[in-house]
C-alpha positions as CSV (number, residue, x, y, z in Angstrom):
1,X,-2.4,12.7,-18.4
2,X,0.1,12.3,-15.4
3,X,-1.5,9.4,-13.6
4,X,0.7,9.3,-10.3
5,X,-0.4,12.9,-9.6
6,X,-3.6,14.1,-7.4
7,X,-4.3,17.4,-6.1
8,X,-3.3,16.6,-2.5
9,X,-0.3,14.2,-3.1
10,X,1.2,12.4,-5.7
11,X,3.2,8.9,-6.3
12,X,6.7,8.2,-7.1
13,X,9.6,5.5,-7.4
14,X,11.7,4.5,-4.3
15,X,14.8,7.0,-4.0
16,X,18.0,6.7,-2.3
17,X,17.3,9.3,-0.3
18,X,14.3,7.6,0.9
19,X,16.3,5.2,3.6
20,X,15.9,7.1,6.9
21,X,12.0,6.9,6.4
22,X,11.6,3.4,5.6
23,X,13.9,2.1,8.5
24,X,12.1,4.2,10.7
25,X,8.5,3.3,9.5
26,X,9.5,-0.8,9.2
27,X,11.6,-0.6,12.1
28,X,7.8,0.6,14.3
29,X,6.8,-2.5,16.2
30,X,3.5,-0.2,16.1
31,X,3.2,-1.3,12.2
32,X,4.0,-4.7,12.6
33,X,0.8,-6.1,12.5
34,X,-0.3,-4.7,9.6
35,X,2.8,-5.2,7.4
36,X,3.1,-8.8,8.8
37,X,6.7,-8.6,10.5
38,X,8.1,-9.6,13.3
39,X,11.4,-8.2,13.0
40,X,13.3,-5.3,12.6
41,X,15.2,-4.0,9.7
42,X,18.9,-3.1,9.2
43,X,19.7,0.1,7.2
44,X,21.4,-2.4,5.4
45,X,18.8,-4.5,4.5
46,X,16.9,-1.6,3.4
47,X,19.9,0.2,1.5
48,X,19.8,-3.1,-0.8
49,X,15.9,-3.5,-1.1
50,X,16.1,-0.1,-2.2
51,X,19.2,-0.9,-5.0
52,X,16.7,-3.4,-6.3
53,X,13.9,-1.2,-6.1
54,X,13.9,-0.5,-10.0
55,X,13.4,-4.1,-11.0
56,X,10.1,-4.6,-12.9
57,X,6.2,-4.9,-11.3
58,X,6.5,-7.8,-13.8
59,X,9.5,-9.7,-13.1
60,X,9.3,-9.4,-9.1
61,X,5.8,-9.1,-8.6
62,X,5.5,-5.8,-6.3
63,X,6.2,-2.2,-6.8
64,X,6.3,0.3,-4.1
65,X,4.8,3.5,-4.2
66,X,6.0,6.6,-2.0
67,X,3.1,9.0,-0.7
68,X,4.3,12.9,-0.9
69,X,2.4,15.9,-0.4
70,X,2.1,17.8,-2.8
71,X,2.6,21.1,-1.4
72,X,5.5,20.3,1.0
73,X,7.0,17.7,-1.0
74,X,6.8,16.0,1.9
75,X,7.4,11.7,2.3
76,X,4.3,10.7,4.7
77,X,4.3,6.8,3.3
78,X,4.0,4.0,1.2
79,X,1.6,2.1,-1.2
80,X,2.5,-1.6,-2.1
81,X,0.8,-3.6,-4.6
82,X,2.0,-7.2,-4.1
83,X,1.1,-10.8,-5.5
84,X,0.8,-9.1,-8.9
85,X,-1.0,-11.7,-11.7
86,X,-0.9,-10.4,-15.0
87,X,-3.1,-13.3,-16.7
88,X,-5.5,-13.0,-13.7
89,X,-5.3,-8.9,-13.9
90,X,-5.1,-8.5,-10.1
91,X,-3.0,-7.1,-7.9
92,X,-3.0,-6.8,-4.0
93,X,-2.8,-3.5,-1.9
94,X,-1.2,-2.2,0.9
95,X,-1.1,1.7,2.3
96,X,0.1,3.0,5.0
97,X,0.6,6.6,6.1
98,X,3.3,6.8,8.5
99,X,2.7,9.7,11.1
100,X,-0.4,10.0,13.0
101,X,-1.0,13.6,12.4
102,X,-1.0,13.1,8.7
103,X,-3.8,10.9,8.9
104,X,-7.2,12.2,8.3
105,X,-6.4,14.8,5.9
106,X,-7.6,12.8,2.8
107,X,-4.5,11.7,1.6
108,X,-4.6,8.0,1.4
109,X,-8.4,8.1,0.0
110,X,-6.4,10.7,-2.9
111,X,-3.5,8.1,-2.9
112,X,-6.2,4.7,-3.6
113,X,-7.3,6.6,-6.3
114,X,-4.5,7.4,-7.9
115,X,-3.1,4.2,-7.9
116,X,-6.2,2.8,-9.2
117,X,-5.8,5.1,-12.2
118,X,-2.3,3.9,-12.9
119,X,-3.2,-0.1,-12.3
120,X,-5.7,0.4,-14.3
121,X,-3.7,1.9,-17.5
122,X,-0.9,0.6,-17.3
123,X,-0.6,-2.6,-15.9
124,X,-4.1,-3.8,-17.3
125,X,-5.4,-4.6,-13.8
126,X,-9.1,-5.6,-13.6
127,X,-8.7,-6.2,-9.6
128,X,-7.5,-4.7,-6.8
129,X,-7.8,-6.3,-3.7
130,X,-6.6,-5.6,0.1
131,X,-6.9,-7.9,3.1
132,X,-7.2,-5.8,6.9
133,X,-7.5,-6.9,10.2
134,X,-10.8,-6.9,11.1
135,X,-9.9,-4.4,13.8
136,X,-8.9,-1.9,11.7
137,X,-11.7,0.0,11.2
138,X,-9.8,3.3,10.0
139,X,-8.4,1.0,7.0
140,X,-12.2,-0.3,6.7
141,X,-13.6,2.8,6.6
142,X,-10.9,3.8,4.0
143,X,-11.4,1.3,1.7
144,X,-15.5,1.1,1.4
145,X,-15.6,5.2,0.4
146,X,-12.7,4.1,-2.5
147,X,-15.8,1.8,-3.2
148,X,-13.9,-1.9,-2.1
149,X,-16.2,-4.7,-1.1
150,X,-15.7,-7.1,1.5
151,X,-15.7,-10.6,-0.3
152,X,-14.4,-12.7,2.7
153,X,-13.6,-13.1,6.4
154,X,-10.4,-15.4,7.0
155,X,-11.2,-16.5,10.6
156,X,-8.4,-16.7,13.3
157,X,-6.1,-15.6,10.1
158,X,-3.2,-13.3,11.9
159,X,-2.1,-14.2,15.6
160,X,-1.3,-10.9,17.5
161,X,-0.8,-10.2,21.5
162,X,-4.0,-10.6,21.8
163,X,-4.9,-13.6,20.8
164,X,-6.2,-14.2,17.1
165,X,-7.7,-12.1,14.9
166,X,-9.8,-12.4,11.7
167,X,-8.8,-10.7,8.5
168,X,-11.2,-9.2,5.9
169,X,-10.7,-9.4,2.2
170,X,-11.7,-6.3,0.3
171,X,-11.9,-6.3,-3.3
172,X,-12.5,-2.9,-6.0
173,X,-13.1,-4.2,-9.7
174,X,-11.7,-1.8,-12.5
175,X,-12.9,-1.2,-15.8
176,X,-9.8,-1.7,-17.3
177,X,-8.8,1.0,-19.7
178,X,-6.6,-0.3,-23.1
């Protein structure tokens, strides 16, 4: 059974060639909030991070997941899973799908479950677990049809332009398959 692959997309490794995407997505002040930066990224910084993409879920504690289309072969984004706890079986999740006019199309509901397929034999995971600005509600919306609860509100938890902003944590619980 090929885990990393859905009908719509499928998942795979970092790639070399994969450097004009990410500096352009993590260089988009419009993403900032979300992935918790402040900063821009050199190419660089990025060539490197992506020379050390192949190090071990285990050993660095994240793995990054690129989003293609299965039809076009097309990059459209990213999946992180982050803070990973093997004794605790958990693991924290990010998505993002870059461009505007991929959104919508059912991609990162096919790309959640995916990933939760793959957590879920081969890394053991129990939990996955996401935290969104409360304002978010396409990310909201996302995550309760994948079947995630909201188990908390972190008040005042990111600071924006705008003032403060509260930041819900989501959680899906796995049967884990061994």
């Amino acid at each position: 059974m090929q885990t990393l692959q859905g009908t719509l997309i499928y998942l795979r490794a970092l790639e070399p060639t994969d450097l004009d995407f990410l500096y352009q997505l993590e260089n988009d002040e419009n993403v900032w909030e979300v992935s918790n930066t402040n900063k821009p990224f050199s190419k660089y910084v990025l060539k490197h991070y992506l020379q050390n993409s192949h190090r071990d879920i285990y050993e660095v504690k994240q793995l990054r997941l690129v989003i293609c289309t299965a039809e076009e072969n097309k990059v459209i984004g990213f999946i992180d899973l982050f803070d990973f706890e093997p004794k605790h079986q958990r693991v924290g999740l990010g998505i993002v799908i870059f461009d505007a006019q991929d959104r919508g199309k059912g991609y990162a509901a096919e790309a959640l479950k995916i990933v939760e397929k793959y957590v879920s034999m081969h890394l053991k995971v129990h939990q996955l677990y996401a935290n969104i600005i409360a304002d978010n509600t396409r990310s909201i919306v996302l995550f309760e049809k994948a079947g995630y609860k909201k188990a908390g509100q972190k008040k005042d938890w990111m600071v924006s332009e705008n003032g403060f902003k509260d930041e819900l944590f989501y959680q899906l619980l796995l049967s884990v398959e061994r």
